[in-house]
VOKOLGU-834782 format. One record per residue (C-alpha): residue in one letter; x, z, y. Coordinates in pm, whole numbers, plus 50000, padded with zeros to 5 digits. Layout:
<nodes>
[A; [X; Z; Y]] ...
</nodes>
This chain:
<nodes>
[X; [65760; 45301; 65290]] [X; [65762; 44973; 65127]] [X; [65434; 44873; 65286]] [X; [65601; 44896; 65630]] [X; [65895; 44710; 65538]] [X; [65673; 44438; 65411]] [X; [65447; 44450; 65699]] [X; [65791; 44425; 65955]] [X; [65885; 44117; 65739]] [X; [65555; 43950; 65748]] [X; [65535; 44009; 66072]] [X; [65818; 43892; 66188]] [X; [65785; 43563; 66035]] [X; [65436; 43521; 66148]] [X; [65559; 43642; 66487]] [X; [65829; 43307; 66542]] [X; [65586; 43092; 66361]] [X; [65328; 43143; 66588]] [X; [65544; 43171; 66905]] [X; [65674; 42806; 66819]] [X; [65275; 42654; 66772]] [X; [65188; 42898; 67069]] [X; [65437; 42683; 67254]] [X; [65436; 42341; 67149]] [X; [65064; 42381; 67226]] [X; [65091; 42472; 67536]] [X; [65375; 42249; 67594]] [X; [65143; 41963; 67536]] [X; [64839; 42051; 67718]] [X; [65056; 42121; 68026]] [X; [65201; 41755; 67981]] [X; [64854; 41620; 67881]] [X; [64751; 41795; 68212]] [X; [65054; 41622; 68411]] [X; [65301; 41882; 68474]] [X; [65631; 41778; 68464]] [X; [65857; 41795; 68202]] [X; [66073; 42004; 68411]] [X; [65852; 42274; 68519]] [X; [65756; 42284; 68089]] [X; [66084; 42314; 68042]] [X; [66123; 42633; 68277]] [X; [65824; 42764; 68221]] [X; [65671; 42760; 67925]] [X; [65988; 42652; 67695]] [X; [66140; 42915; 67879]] [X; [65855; 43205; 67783]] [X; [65849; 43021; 67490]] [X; [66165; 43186; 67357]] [X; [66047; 43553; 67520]] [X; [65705; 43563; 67363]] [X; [65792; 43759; 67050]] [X; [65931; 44011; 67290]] [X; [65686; 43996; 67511]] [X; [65355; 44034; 67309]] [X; [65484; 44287; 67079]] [X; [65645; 44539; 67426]] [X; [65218; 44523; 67540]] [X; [65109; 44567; 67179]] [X; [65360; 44879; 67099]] [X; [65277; 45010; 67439]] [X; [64903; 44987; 67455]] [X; [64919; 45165; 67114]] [X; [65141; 45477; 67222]] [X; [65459; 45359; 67068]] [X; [65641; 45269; 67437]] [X; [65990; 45354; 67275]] [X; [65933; 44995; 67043]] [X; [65887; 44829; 67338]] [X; [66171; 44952; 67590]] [X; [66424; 44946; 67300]] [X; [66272; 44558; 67196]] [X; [66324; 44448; 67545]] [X; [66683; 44624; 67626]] [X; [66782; 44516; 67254]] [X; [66701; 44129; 67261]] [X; [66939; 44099; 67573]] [X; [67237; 44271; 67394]] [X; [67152; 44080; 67055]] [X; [67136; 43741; 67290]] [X; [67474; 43805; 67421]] [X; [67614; 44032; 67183]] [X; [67525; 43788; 66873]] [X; [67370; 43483; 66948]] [X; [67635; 43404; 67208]] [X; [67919; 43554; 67040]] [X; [67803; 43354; 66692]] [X; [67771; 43024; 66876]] [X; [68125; 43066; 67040]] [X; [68260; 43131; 66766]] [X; [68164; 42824; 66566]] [X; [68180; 42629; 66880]] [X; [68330; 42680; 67241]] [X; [68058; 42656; 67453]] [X; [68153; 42478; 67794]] [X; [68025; 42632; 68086]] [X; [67870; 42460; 68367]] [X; [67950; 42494; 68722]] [X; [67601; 42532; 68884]] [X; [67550; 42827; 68638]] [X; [67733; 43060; 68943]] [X; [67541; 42922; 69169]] [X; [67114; 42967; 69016]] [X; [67122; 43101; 68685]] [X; [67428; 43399; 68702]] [X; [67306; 43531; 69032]] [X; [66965; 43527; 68923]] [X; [67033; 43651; 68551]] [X; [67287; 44003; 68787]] [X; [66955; 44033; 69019]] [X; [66742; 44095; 68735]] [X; [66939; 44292; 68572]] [X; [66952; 44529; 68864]] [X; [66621; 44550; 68944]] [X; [66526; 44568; 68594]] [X; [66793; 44934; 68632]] [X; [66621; 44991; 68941]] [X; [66271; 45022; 68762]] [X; [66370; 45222; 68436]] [X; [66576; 45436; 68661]] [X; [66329; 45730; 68704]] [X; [66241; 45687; 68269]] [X; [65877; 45562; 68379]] [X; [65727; 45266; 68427]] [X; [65436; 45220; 68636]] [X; [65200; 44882; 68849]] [X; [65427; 44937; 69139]] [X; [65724; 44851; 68905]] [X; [65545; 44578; 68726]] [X; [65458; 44401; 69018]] [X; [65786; 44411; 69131]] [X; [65985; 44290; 68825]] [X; [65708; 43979; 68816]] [X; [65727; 43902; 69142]] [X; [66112; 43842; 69114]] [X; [66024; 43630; 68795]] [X; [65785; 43437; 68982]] [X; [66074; 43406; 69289]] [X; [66327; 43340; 68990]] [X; [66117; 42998; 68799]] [X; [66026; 42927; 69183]] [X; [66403; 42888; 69269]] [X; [66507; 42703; 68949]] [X; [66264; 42451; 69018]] [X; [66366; 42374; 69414]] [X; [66689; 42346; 69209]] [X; [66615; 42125; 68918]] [X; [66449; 41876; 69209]] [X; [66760; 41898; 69450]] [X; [66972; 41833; 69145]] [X; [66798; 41658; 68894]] [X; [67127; 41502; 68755]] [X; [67289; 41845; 68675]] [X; [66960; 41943; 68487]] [X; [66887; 41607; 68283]] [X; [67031; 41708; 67955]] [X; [66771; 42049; 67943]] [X; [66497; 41821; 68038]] [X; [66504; 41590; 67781]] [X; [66534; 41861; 67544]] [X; [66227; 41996; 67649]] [X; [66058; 41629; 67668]] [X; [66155; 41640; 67236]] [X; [65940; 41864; 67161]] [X; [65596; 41776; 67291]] [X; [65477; 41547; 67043]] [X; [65221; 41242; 67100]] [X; [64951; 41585; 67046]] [X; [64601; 41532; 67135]] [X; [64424; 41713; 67374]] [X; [64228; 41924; 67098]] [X; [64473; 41979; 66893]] [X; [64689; 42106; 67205]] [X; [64474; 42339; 67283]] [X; [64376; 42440; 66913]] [X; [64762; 42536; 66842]] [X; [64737; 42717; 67192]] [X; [64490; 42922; 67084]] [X; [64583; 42969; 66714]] [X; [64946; 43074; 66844]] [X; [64810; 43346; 67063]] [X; [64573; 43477; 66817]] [X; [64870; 43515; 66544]] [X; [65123; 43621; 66837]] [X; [64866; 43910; 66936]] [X; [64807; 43969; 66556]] [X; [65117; 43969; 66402]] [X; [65309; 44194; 66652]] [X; [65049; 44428; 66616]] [X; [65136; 44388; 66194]] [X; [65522; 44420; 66332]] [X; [65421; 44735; 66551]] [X; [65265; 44937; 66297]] [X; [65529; 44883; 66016]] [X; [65822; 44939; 66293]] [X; [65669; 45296; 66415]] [X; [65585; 45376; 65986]] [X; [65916; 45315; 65936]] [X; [66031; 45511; 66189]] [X; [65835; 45793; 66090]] [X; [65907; 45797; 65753]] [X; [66308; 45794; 65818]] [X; [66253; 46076; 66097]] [X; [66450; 45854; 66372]] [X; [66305; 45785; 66684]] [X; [66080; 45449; 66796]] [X; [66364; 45335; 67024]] [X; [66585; 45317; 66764]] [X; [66376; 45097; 66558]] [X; [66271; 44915; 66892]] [X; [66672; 44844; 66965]] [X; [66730; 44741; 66589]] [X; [66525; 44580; 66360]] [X; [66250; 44467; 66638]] [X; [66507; 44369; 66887]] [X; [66674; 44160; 66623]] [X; [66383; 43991; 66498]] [X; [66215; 43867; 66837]] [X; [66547; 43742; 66899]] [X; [66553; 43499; 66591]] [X; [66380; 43251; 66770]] [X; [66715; 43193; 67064]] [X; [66937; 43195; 66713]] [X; [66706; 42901; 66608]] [X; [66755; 42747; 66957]] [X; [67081; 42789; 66925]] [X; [67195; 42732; 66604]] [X; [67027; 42385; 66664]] [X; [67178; 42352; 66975]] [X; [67496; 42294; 66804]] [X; [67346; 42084; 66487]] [X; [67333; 41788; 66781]] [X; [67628; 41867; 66939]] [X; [67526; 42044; 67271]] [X; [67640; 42398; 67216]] [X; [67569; 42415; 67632]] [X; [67207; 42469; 67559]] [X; [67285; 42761; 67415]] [X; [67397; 42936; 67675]] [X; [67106; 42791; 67874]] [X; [66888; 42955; 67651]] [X; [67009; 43307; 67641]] [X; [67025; 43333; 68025]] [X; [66623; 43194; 68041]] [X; [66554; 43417; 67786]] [X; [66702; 43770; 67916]] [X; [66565; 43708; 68217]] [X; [66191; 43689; 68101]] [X; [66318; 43995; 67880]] [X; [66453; 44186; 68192]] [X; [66130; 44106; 68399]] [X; [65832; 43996; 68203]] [X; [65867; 44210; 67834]] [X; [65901; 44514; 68080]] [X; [65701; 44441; 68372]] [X; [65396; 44288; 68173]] [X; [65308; 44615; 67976]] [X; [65378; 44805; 68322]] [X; [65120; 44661; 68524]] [X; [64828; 44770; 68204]] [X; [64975; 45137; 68168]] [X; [65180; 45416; 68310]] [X; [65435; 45528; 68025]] [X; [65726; 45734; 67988]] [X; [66033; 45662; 67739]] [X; [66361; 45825; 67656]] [X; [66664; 45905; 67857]] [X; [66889; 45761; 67612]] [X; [66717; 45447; 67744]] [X; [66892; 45463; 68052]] [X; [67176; 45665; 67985]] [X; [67299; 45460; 67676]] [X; [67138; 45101; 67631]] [X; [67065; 45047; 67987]] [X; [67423; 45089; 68069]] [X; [67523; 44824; 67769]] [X; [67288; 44581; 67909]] [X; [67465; 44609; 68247]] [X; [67813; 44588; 68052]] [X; [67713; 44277; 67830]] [X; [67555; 44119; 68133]] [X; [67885; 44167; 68329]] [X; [68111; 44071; 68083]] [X; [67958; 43755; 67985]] [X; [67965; 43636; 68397]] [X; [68350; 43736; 68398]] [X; [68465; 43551; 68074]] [X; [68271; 43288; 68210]] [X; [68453; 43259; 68550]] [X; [68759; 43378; 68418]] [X; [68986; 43188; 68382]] [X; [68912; 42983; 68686]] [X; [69073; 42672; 68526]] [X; [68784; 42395; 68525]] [X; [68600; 42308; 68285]] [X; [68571; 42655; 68190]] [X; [68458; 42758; 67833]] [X; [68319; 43046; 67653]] [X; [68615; 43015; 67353]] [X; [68618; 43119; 67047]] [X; [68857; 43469; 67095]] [X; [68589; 43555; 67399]] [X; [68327; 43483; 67173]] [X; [68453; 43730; 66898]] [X; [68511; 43993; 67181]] [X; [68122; 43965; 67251]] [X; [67996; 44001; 66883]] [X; [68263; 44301; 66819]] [X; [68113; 44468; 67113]] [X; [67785; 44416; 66951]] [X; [67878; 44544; 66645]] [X; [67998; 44849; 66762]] [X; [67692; 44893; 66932]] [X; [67480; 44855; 66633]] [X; [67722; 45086; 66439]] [X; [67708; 45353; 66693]] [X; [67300; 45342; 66699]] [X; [67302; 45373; 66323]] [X; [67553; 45672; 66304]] [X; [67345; 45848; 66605]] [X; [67021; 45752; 66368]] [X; [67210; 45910; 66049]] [X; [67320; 46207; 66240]] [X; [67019; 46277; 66449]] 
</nodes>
């Protein structure tokens, strides 16, 4: 037992070190190769943040363990608006912008439901894959047209994303390219085989572990985005970074492993997570609209709300664990 906890903790941290090379790498050799800071910043920045998730949902379901990798990807979304949202509220109302009902909100409901749509039947097969990635690809396609038409609104998000590509040489862009993907690939398999040992072990079932501790440790890296988000004084990211992030989570960490396998998972999937992935996503488009007073803000009593409901999420998985 205590070699799977220690192989979930190394991998973990080898898991967000890596992601962060894997990115700045590739954040570098895009720029190197003159692509715009704002299509980095939507693209690659944005799977940045999803890449845990992403690499560790194939890994878990090219090695039979499909429940890690539905539970990782339905997890991260309610941990990035559950937690990381309701945490960053809390310490800081986060202001919300006005062209976030117009691209990212619509976008982030679509996926959402087409995301439902796919785990509907409890299988996942190419025909869903394609789907879910061809709305991502329609998605980073519209948020671009947007970004040009209104570069103004976007300027902040750009810059941010200009900060982190160094002055990095071509080699050593593409050495910290590679090096991140071979650790990414490596250490979620690491993360993968501790998860499902521990699993076994306590007799509870892989989407458990998938919704828990995996879905809480791929998310560290938006908590990191976040947390520094508000260290220079621009909690607004932060909110800019869950909504990128969920919807590579509701598209990509699902619809990659789909289009290499046909797999099956649970119904509680669907009947229970599913559902308070729909609720979360809901509830964090109403608080922001509502009240309709401008500017609007994500305040700190709205903030609580969303990390109670998390809680009591995470406290009714581990009673259902401790019963089951």
């Amino acid at each position: 037992m205590l070699s799977y906890i220690a192989a979930v903790i190394a991998g973990l941290a080898l898991l967000i070190w890596s992601a962060d090379k894997f990115v700045e790498g590739a954040a570098a050799l895009a720029r190197l190769l003159g692509v715009s800071i704002m299509i980095i910043g939507i693209t690659i920045v944005g799977f940045g943040t999803s890449a845990p998730e992403i690499v560790v949902s194939i890994v878990a379901v090219m090695q039979g363990t499909p429940g890690i990798a539905i539970g990782n990807a339905l997890g991260s979304n309610i941990a990035n608006i559950g937690l990381i949202l309701g945490v960053t509220a809390i310490l800081a109302p986060i202001p919300i912008a006005t062209r976030l009902f117009k691209t990212e909100y619509p976008l982030l409901v679509l996926a959402t439901v087409v995301m439902a749509w796919s785990l509907y039947d409890l299988s996942l097969d190419i025909v869903d894959g394609f789907a879910l990635l061809g709305l991502l690809i329609l998605s980073l396609y519209h948020l671009i047209r947007e970004h040009r038409r209104h570069p103004a609104e976007y300027a902040r998000e750009e810059h941010e994303s200009e900060e982190m590509i160094h002055a990095m040489k071509m080699p050593a862009a593409i050495g910290w390219l590679l090096l991140g993907l071979l650790l990414l690939v490596s250490s979620s398999k690491l993360l993968v085989w501790g998860a499902t040992g521990i699993a076994q072990a306590l007799g509870i079932s892989e989407l458990i572990i998938g919704l828990t501790v995996v879905a809480l440790g791929t998310s560290l890296p938006e908590l990191a985005a976040s947390i520094a988000s508000l260290r220079k004084g621009k909690p607004d990211l932060a909110i800019g970074n869950v909504i990128g992030s969920n919807l590579f989570n509701s598209l990509a960490v699902i619809g990659l492993p789909a289009l290499l396998t046909n797999f099956n998972f649970d119904v509680a999937a669907r009947s229970r997570d599913l559902s308070v992935v729909i609720a979360m996503t809901l509830m964090l488009v109403l608080m922001s609209r509502f009240p309709t007073a401008v500017p609007r803000y994500l305040t700190r009593v709205k903030g609580i709300f969303l990390l109670t409901a998390f809680v009591i999420y995470q406290l009714y998985l581990y009673y259902g664990a401790a019963v089951g």
